[in-house]
C-alpha distance (Angstrom), angle and dihedral (degrees) to the residues before:
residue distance angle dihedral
X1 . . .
X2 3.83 . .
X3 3.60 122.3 .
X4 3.82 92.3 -152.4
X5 4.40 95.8 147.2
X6 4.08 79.1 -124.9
X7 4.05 83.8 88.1
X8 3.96 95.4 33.2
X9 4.35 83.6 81.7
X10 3.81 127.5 50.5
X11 3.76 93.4 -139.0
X12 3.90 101.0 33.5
X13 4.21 139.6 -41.3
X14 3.37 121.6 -22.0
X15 3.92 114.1 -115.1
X16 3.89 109.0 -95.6
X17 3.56 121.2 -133.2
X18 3.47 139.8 -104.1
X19 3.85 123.5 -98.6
X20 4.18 98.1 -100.2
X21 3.70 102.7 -107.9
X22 3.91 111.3 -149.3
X23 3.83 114.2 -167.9
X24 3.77 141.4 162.5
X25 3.46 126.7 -102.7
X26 4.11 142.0 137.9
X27 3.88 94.4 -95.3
X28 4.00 123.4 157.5
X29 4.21 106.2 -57.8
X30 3.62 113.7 -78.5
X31 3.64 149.6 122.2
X32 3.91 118.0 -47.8
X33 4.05 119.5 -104.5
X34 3.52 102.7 -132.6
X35 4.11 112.3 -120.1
X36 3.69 123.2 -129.5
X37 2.77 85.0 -127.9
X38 3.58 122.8 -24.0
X39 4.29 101.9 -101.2
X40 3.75 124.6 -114.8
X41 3.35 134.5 -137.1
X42 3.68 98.5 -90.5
X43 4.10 134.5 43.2
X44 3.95 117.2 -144.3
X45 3.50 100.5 -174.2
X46 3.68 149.2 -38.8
X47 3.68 122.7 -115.1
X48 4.01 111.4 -151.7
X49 3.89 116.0 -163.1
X50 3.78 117.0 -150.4
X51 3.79 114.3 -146.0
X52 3.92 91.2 -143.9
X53 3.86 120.2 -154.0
X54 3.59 112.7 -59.5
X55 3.69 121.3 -97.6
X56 3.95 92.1 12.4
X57 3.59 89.9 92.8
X58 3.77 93.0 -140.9
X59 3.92 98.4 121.4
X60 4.62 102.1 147.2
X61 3.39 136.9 -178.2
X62 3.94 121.4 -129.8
X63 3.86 131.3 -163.5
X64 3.65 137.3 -148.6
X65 4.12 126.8 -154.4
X66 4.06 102.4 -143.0
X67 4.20 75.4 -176.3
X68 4.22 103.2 43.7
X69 3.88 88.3 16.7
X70 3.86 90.6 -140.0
X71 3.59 123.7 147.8
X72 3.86 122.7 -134.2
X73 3.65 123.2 -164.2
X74 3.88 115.5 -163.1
X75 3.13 103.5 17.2
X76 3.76 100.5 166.2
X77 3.55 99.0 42.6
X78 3.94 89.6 65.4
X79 3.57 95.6 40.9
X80 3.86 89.1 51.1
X81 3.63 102.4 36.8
X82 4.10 84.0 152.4
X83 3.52 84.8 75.9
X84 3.70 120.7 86.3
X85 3.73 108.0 -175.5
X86 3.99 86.9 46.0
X87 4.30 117.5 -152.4
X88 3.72 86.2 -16.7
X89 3.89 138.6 -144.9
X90 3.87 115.6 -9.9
X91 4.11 121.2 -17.8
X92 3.29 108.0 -131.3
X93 3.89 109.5 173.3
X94 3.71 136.5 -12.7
X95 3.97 132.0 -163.6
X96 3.60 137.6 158.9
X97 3.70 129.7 -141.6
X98 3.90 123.1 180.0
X99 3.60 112.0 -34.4
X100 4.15 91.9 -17.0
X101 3.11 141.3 91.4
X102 3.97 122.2 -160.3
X103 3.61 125.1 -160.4
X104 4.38 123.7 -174.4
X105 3.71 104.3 -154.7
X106 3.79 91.4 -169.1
X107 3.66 109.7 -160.4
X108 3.99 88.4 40.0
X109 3.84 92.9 59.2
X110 3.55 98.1 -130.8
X111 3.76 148.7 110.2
X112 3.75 111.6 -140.5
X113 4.15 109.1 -154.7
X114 4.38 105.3 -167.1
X115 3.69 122.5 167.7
X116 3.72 111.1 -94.1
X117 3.52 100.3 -128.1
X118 3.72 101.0 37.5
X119 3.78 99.9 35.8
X120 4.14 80.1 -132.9
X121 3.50 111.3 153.3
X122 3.80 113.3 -118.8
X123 3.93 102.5 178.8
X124 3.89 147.0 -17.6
X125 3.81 114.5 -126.4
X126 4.18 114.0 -162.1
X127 4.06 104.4 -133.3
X128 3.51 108.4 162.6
X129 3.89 109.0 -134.4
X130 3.60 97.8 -5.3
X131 3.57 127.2 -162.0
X132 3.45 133.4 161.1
X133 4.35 132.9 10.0
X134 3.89 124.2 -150.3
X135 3.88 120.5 167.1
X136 3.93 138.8 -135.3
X137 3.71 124.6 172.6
X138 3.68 111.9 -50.9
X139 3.60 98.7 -5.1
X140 3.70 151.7 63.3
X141 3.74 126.6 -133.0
X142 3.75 116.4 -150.0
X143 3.60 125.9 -175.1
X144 4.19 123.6 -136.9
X145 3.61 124.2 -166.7
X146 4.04 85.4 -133.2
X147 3.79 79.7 81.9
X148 3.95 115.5 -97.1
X149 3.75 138.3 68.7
X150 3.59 115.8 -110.9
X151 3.85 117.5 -137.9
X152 3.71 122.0 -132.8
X153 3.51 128.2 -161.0
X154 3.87 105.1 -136.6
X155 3.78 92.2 -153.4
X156 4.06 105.0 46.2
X157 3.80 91.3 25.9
X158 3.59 88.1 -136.4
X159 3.87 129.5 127.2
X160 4.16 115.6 -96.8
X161 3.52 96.9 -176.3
X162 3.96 155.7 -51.3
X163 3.35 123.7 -97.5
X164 4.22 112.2 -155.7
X165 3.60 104.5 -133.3
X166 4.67 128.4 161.5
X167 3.51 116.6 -63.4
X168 3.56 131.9 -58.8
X169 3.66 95.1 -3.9
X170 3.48 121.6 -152.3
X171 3.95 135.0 173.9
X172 3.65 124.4 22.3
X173 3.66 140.3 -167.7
X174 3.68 143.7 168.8
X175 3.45 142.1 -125.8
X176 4.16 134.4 176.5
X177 3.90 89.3 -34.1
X178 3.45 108.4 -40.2
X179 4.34 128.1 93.9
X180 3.38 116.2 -133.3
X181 3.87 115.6 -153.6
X182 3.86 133.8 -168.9
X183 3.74 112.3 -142.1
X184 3.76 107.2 -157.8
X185 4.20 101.5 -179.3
X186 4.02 76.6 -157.6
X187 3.64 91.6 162.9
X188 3.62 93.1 41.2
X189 3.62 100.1 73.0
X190 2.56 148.1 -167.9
X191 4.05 78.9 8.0
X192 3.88 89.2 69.4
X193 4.06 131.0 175.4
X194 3.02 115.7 -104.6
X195 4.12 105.5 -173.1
X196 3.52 149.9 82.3
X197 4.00 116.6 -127.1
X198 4.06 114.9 -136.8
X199 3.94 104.7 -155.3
X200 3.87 111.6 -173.4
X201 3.51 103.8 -129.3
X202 3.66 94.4 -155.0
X203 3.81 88.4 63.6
X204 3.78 100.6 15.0
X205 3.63 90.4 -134.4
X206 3.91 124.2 133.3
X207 3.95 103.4 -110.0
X208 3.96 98.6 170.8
X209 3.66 153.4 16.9
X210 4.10 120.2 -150.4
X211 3.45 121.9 -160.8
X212 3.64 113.5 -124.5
X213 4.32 123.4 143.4
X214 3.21 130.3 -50.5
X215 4.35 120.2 -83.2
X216 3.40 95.3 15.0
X217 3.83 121.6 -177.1
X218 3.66 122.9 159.6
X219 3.57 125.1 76.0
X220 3.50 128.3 -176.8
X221 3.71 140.7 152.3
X222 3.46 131.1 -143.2
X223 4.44 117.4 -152.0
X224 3.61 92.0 -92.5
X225 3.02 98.6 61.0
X226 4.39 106.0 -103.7
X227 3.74 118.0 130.6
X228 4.18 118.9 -134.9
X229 3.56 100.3 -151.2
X230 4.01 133.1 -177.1
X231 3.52 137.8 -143.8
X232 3.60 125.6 -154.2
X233 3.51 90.5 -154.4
X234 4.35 114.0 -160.9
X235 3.52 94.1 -64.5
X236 3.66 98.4 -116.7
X237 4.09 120.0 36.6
X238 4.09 98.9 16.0
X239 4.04 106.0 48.7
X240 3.76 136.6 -158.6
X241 3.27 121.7 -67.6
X242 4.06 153.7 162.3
X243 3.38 140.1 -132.7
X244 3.73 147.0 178.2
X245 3.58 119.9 -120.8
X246 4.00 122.2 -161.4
X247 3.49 109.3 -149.4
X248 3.76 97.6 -165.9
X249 3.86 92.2 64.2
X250 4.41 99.3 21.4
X251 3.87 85.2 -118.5
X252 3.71 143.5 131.1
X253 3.44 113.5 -109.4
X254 3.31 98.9 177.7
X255 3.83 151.5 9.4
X256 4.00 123.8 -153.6
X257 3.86 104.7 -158.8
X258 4.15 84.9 -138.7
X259 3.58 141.9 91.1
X260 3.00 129.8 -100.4
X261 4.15 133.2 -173.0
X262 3.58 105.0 170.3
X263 3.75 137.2 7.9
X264 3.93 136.0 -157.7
X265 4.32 120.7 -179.3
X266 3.74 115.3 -150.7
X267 3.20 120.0 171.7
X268 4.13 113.2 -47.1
X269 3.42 94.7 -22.9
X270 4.25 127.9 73.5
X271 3.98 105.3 -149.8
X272 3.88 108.7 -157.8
X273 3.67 141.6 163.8
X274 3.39 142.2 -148.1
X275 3.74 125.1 -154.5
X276 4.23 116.6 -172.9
X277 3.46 111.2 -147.3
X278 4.49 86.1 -158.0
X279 3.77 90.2 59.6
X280 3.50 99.7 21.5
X281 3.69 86.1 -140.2
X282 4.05 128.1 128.0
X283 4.35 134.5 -132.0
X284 3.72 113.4 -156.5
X285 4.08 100.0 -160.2
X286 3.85 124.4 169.3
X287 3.54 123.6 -161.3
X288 3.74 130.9 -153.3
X289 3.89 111.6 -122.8
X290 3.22 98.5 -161.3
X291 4.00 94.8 58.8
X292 3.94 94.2 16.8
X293 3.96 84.6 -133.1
X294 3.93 123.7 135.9
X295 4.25 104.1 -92.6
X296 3.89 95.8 -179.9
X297 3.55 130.9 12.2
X298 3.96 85.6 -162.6
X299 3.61 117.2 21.5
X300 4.04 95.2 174.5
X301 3.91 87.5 50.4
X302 3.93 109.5 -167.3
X303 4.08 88.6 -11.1
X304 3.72 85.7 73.3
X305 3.78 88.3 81.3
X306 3.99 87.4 67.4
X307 3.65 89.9 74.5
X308 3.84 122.3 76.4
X309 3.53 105.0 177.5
X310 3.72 115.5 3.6
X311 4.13 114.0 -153.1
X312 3.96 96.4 163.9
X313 3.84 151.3 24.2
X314 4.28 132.1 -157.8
X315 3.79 122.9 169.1
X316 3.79 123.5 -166.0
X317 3.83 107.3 -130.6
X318 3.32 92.8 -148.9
X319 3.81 104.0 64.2
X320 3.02 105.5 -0.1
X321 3.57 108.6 -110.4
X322 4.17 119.4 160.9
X323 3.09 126.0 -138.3
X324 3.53 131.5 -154.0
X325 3.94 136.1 -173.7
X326 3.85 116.9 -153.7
X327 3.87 118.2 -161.4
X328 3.54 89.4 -161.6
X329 3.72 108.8 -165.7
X330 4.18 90.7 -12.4
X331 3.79 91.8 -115.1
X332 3.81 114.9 57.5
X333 3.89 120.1 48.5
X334 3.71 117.1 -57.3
X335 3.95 128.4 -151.4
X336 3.71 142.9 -109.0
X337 3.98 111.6 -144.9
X338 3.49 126.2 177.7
X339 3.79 126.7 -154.4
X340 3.38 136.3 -161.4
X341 3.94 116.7 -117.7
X342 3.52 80.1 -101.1
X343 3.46 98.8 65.0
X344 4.12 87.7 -103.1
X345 3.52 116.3 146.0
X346 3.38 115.1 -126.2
X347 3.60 106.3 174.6
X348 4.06 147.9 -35.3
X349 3.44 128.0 -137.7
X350 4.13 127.0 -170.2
X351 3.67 108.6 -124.5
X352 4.24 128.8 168.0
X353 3.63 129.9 -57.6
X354 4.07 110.9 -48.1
X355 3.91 98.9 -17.5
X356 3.67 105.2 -154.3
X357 3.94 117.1 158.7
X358 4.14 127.2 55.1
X359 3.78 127.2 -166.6
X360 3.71 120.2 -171.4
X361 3.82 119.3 -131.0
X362 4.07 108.0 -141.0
X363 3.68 122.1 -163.3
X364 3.87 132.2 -149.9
């Protein structure tokens, strides 16, 4: 069975996630989210991957110029002409690290590592049913829906180890040294996960299991260390909803009574949305990290209306800007548009079919 997020919804795809945004701020004491890697003072660009449509094998990668303010579409297929099949069959996440850039094209079982510059490819890693990346040190950690995270070195390119985790694993993130790790069970149901995995990262060993919901997804930490997580819920009786983990203690914190499809942290503030697949309508809610209470019930204001169906989120730490990826009707090209932190639009750009995942580009 694929995990393609076209079966993760009974009526269509289940929203992707946003690229976990880990920033620094003066939040309550506690342990220190490792960057990757720490930002400079100055973005280059922002590569967006498109998922594609699944099974058409026509997953790309776009770029934008913050300096020319050009838009690129396929930017990998022309720097790797060498390679027939292109990106490959369904994007799933993107990140970069140092000089790399790592791409999980799920439903082609691979890892593609290019240089971040150049786009070059530098290796293909085999990750069957990959999913999501986080980093830690010298490695990457990439989740597989065959139930463990597979650990790259980021040096050698070649895998260390796999680390048994729940079932069909999905996103990660770190704090201090421990991985945190949402296991959905998605294609369990309706005998769902419910948990997050700790791994030690000095040992990468699983040392822990915290009860959370059941499906959970998203993952993201904030700088002092909490975790906003999401549950899927069943899609019917049991809804979508968030909570607050304290990683100190392994406990909720807190529970928002929203949904919540995808998440990105900047700064003191965690900028989600929510899109219902009933009404097909969309919330825009950001939440103050610092207090974990709501901040804005609408962050793009009137510009929200711009947005049809919206399948990912980016903001540039710098300014401010948001990002966010429509999938339009999840078959022709979808759109990048960029709002102010205002809720301006600035501008929209046509990318491939249902971009979903952003990775910003910093220069020295």
């Amino acid at each position: 069975m694929t995990t393609s997020k076209n079966l993760r919804n009974p009526k269509l795809i289940i929203v992707a996630i946003a690229m976990l945004g880990l920033f620094q701020s003066c939040k309550k004491d506690g342990p220190d989210v490792d960057p990757t890697p720490p930002p400079t003072d100055k973005i280059q660009g922002m590569y967006i991957l498109s998922e594609g449509n699944w099974g058409s094998s026509n997953a790309s990668l776009s770029y934008y110029d913050f300096q020319t303010e050009i838009f690129t579409n396929n930017v990998f297929k022309t720097a790797n002409p060498q390679i027939v099949m292109g990106l490959g069959d369904v994007g799933n996440d993107i990140g970069i690290y140092g000089s790399k850039m790592y791409l999980a094209i799920n439903n082609s079982n691979k890892v593609e590592v290019v240089d971040a510059k150049t786009v070059k490819s530098l290796k293909t890693i085999t990750v069957n049913q990959c999913r999501f990346i986080a980093f830690y040190k010298n490695n990457v950690y990439i989740t597989s829906n065959d139930g463990y995270v597979a650990v790259v070195d980021t040096a050698t390119l070649s895998l260390v180890t796999k680390i048994n985790v729940g079932n069909n694993p999905e996103q990660l993130a770190v704090v201090g040294d421990k991985l945190y790790v949402a296991n959905s069970g998605a294609y369990s149901a309706p005998n769902y996960e419910k948990t997050l995995s700790v791994i030690d990262l000095n040992t990468n060993q699983e040392i822990n299991r915290i009860d959370v919901a059941i499906n959970l997804r998203n993952v993201a930490a904030d700088s002092g260390g909490d975790l906003y997580v999401t549950s899927l819920g069943d899609y019917g009786a049991i809804p979508n909803r968030m909570y607050v983990i304290d990683t100190k203690t392994g406990l909720i914190k807190k529970k928002f009574d929203i949904g919540a499809t995808n998440i990105w942290i900047n700064g003191n503030f965690a900028y989600l949305y929510y899109y219902d697949w009933n009404t097909y309508s969309s919330t825009y809610v950001s939440i103050n990290t610092l207090t974990d209470e709501i901040a804005s019930n609408n962050y793009l204001g009137s510009g929200s209306a711009a947005i049809l169906a919206p399948y990912g989120i980016g903001i540039n730490n710098l300014n401010g800007d948001i990002f966010i990826a429509d999938a339009k009707d999840y078959l022709s090209p979808g759109t990048v548009s960029c709002f102010s932190n205002k809720g301006e639009l600035k501008w929209s750009k046509t990318a491939g079919a249902i971009p979903s995942r952003f990775a910003f580009l910093h220069s020295k």
